[in-house]
N, C-alpha and C positions, 0 to 999 in steps of 0.2 A: 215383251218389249213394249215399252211405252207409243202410245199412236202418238203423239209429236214425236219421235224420233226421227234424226232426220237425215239425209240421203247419205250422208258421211258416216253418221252411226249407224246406218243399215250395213250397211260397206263393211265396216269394219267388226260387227258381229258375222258376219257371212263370212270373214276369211278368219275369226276365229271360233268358227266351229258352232257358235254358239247359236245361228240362225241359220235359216234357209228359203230363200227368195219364194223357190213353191209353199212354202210353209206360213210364208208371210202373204204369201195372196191370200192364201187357203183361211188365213185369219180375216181378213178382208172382205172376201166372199159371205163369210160366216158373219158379219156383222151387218154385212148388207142386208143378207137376207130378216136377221133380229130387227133390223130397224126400217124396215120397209113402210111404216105408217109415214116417215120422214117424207117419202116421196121424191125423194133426192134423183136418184138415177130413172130415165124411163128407157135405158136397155144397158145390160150389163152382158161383156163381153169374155165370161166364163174358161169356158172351152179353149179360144182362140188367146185368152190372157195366161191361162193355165202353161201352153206350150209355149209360149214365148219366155215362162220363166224359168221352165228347165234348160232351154239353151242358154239363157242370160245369165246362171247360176253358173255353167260351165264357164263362159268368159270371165266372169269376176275372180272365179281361182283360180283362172291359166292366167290371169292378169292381160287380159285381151279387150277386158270388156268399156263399154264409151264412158264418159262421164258423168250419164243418168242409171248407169245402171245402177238399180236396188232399186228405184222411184217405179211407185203404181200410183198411176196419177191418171182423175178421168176428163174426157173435154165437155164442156158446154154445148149443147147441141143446137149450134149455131157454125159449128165448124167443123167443114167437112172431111172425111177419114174414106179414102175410097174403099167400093163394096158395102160400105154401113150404111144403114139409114140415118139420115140427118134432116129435120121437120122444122125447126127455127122452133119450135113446140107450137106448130100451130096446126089445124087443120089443112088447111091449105098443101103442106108438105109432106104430110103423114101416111109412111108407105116410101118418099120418096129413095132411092139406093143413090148415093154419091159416086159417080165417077173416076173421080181425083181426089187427091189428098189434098188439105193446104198444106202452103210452105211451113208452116207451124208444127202440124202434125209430120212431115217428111222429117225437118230437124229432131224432133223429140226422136222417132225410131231408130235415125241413123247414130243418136247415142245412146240406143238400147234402152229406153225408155220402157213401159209396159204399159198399154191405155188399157184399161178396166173395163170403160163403158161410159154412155153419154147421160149427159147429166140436165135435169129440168131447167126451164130459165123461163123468163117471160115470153109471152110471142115475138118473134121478132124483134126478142129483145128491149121491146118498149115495153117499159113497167121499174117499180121501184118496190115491190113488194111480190114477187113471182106468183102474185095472184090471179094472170093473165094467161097462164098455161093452158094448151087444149088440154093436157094431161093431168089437171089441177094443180092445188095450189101446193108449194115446199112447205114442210113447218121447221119453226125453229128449236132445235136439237136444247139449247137453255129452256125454254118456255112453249111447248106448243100448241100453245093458244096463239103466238107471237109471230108475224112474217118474217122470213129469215133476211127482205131486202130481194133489192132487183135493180139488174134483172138475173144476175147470176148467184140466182139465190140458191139453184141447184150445187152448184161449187162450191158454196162458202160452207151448206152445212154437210155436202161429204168429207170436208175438211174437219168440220169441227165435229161432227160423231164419229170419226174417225173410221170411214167409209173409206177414203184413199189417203195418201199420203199429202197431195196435193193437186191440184185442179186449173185447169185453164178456163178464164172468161173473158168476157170481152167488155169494156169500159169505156161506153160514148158520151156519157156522163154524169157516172160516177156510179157502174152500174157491176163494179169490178171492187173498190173501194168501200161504200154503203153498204154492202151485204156483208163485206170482210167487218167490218164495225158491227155491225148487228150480232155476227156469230162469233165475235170476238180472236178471227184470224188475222192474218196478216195478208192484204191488197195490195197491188203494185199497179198502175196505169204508166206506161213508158211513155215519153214522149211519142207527139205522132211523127211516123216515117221512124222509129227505131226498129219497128216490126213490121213484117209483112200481112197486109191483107190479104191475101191471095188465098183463096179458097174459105175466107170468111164469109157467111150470108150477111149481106150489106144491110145497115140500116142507115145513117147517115154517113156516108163516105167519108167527107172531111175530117171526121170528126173518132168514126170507130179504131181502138185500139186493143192489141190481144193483151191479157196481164196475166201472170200466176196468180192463184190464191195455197197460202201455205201456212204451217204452223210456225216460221221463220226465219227472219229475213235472208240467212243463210243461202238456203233454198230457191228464196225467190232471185236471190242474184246467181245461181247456179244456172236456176232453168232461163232465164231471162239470157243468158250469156249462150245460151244454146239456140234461142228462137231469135235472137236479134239480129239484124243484120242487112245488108243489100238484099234485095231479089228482081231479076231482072220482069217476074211477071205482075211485079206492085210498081209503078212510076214514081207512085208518093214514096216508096221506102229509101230509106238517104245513104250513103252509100259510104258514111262514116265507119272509119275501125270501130270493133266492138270491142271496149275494154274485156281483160279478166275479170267481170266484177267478182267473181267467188274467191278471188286471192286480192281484194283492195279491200277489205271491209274495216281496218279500222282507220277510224275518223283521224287525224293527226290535229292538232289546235284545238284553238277555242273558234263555235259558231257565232254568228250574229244571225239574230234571228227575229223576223216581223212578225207580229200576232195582228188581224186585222179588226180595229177596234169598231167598227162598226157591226161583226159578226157577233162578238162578243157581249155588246149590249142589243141585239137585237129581241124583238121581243118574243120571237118563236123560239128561242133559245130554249131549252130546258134547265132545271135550277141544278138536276143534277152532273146534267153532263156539263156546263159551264162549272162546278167545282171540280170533276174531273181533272177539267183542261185549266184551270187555276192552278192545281197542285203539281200537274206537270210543267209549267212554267216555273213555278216557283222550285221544282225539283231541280232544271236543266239550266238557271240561277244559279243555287248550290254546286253543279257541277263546274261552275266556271263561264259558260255560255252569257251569252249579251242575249236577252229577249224585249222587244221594245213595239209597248203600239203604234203601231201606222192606222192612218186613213186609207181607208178606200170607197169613194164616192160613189162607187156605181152598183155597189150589192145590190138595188131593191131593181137594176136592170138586168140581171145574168140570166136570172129563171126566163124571163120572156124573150129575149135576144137568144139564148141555147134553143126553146121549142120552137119562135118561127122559122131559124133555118133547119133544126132534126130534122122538125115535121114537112117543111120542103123539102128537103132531102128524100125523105122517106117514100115522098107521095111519090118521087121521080124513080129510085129503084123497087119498087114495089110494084109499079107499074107492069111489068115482063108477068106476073104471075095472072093471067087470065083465062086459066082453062083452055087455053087452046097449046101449046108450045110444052108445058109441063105440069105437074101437082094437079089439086083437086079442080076436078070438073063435073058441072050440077047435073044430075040424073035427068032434071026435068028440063034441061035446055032444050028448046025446038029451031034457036037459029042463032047466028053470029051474034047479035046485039044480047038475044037475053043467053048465052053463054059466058058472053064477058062480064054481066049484072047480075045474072044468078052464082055463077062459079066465083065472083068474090065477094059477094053480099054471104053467101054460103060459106066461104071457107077461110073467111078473115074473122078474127071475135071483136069485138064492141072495142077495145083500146087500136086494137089497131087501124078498123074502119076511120076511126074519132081524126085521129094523127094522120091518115090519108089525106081523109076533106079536108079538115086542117092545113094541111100542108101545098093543099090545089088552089085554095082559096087563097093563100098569101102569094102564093106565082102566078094569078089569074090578071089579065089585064084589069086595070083601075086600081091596083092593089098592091101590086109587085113594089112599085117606090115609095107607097106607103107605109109597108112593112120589111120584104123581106131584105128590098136595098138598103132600109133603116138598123136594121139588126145586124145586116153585114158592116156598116161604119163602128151600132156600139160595138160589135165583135172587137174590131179594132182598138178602139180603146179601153176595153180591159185589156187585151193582149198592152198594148202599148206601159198600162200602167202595174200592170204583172211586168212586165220585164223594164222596167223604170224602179221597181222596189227592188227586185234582184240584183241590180246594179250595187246596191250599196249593203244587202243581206245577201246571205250565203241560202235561208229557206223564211218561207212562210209556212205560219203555221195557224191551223183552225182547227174546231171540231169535223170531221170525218160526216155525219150527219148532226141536224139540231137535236133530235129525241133520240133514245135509246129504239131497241126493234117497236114497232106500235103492233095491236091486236086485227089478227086478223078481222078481214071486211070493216075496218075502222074507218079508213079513209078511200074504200071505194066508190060509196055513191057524191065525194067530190074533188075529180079531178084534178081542181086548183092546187086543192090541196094537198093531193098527192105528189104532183110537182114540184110543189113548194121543199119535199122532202129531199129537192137535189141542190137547196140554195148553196149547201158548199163547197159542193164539187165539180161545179162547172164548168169555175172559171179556170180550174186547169184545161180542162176538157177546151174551154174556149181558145184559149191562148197555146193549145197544143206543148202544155210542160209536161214533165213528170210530176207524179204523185204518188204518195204513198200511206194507203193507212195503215195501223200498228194498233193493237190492244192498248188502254190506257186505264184500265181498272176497272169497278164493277160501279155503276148507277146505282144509290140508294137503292133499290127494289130487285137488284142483283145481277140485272142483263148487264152484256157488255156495253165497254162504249168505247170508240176509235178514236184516234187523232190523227190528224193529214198534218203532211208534212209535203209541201212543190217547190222542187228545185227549180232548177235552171235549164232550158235546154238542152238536152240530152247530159244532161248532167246527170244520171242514173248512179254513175260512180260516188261520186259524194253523198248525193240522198243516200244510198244502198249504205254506205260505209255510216254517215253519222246514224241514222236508225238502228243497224247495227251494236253502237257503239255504246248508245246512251238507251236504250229499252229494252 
């Protein structure tokens, strides 16, 4: 069976004959193990996946079974699965056993779902190149010399070596999206409040959302139909019906569609991926679609308005981790003060410390209406002129990231620059839309390259359905 196959065609080799659920883990497992230099998974959940797929096997022929059954799919280890350990991949967590499920992980089981095992990501999820892991860095499964992206760099390439079927990450921005671009999968970031936080490790609250990453779109409006929804223990989560998206996927009309032409001629652009996304315009033309450039005045603000509130964000739930309450605590602590100094000076790595101060310093008095009150008005007007375009398009559409995957330790020793590697993705992330990236061909030099596509507020039905339709 082909590893993109997908939850539908599993299904239906299973009930004729021709597959068997233990038989497809058993291929999975075995590929794990061959490709373990990836560094994809840092614990795989064997034993425990093994037996969940003999009885899942039974339901799908008595016709019993939920409507994930077939999918082995692993989470990001940033969200919690109670009894497992779950580390954010940092020091600081490593060892720590989860309690509770989140609501994420409860809905996947209760439609028979099978988790495989947890998957690398950056610390805490800060990172664009899952180069921040206590457990090292992902490579990428195309090229690996190449970061697979971050932070959910561990998801995208169990995806795309075809480790699972499909994977959960989390995308605060665009950390769900840029790795699916990189490994040339398919990324989903819901609007925020479509999914529950709950049992997520926080990185910016406002801002963190759960996504699929999958071999297609299919899938991701499956699993998305299953994890979406009210929850009484997330306030943020909205408490709107959740369409069938796995039965709306095709598109009916013609789209109208914005490109934003300031992204387009920006100069960090790359030549190849800007032909890319020429040719998919000019393809979705041909199809009938309206594709028309817009202004957007405020790209050279999103990169800096997104980090000073993350990183305020961050520095406020991050806070709880001090060696005293839970995780890592310094051996050589002698009292209160160098417990809380040494136990996070110790058990935080260099990106996360970085984005702490960072984030102390813009909430510090003299500072706070300098910056972080400044970031929260431009916040507003991107959201205001993201949903001022949508008014009159159906999607916008940009490159997914500006370069294809970059070389590992490329752009470690500058920051800035590293950042700069989220100038696409943000502004969903800012403006709390959906987004979606999708494969869009191969870069001159053969890695992948993605296109985003951001709908409208919880408009997942329409994104889900025209990507569907046209890619």
């Amino acid at each position: 069976m082909k590893i993109d196959s997908s939850i539908r065609e599993v299904r239906s080799h299973i009930f004729a004959g021709r597959l068997t659920l233990p038989g497809l883990l058993d291929q999975y497992l075995s590929r794990i193990r061959e490709r373990q230099h990836l560094n994809a998974f840092i614990e795989v959940f064997s034993e425990e996946a093994a037996s969940r797929a003999n009885v899942i096997q039974e339901k799908i022929l008595a016709g019993t079974a939920g409507k994930l059954a077939g999918l082995i799919i692993g989470l990001k280890d940033n969200i919690c699965f109670k009894d497992h350990r779950v580390a954010a991949a940092s020091r600081m967590l490593d060892g720590f056993v989860s309690v509770y499920s989140a609501t994420v992980v409860e809905r996947l089981l209760q439609e028979d779902a099978i988790i495989i095992g947890r998957l690398n990501c950056d610390e805490f999820a800060m990172g664009a190149s899952n180069e921040t892991s206590f457990f090292g860095p992902v490579l990428n499964a195309a090229d690996t010399s190449r970061v697979p992206g971050g932070s959910s760099g561990g998801s995208a390439v169990a995806v795309q070596a075809g480790l699972c079927q499909a994977a959960l990450g989390t995308d605060t921005g665009g950390s769900v999206r840029q790795p699916a671009a990189f490994c040339g999968v398919v990324g989903l970031k819901p609007s925020y409040g479509r999914v529950s936080r709950n049992g997520i490790i926080a990185y910016a609250s406002s801002f963190d959302q759960v996504g699929p990453l999958t071999h297609s779109v299919e899938d991701a409006a499956l699993i998305l139909e299953v994890i979406a929804g009210a929850d009484p223990a997330d306030s943020t989560s909205s408490a709107r019906e959740v369409p069938a998206y796995s039965s709306l996927l095709e598109f009916k009309g013609k789209a109208k569609i914005a490109y934003l032409k300031e992204a387009f001629e920006s100069p960090g652009l790359d030549e190849g991926v800007r032909s890319c996304m020429e040719s998919q315009i000019s393809r979705l033309r041909e199809l009938g679609h309206t594709a028309e450039a817009c202004d957007f005045p405020y790209l050279d603000f999103v990169v800096p308005a997104y980090y000073i509130l993350t990183m305020a964000e961050a520095s406020s739930n991050l806070a709880r981790y001090d060696g005293v309450h839970y995780g890592y605590r310094s051996p050589s602590a002698e009292n209160l003060e160098s417990t809380y100094k040494k136990s996070r000076t110790e058990g935080f790595g260099e990106e996360v410390k970085r984005r702490i101060m960072l984030g102390t310093f813009v909430l510090s008095a003299g500072y706070y209406d300098a910056y972080y009150s400044k970031a929260q008005k431009v916040r507003r007007l991107i959201r205001d002129a993201l949903f001022s375009l949508l008014e009159n398009y159906d999607f916008i559409l940009l490159p997914t990231a500006p370069t294809p995957a970059f070389g590992l330790g490329e752009k470690t020793d500058d920051p800035i620059v590293m950042y700069l590697a989220d100038i696409f993705t943000v502004q969903a992330s800012l403006a709390g839309l959906p987004a979606i990236s999708i494969p869009a061909g191969a870069h001159p030099d053969g890695l992948p390259v993605g296109l985003q596509l951001i709908g409208r507020k919880f408009g997942e039905q329409d994104l889900l359905a025209f990507a569907n339709s046209n890619f």
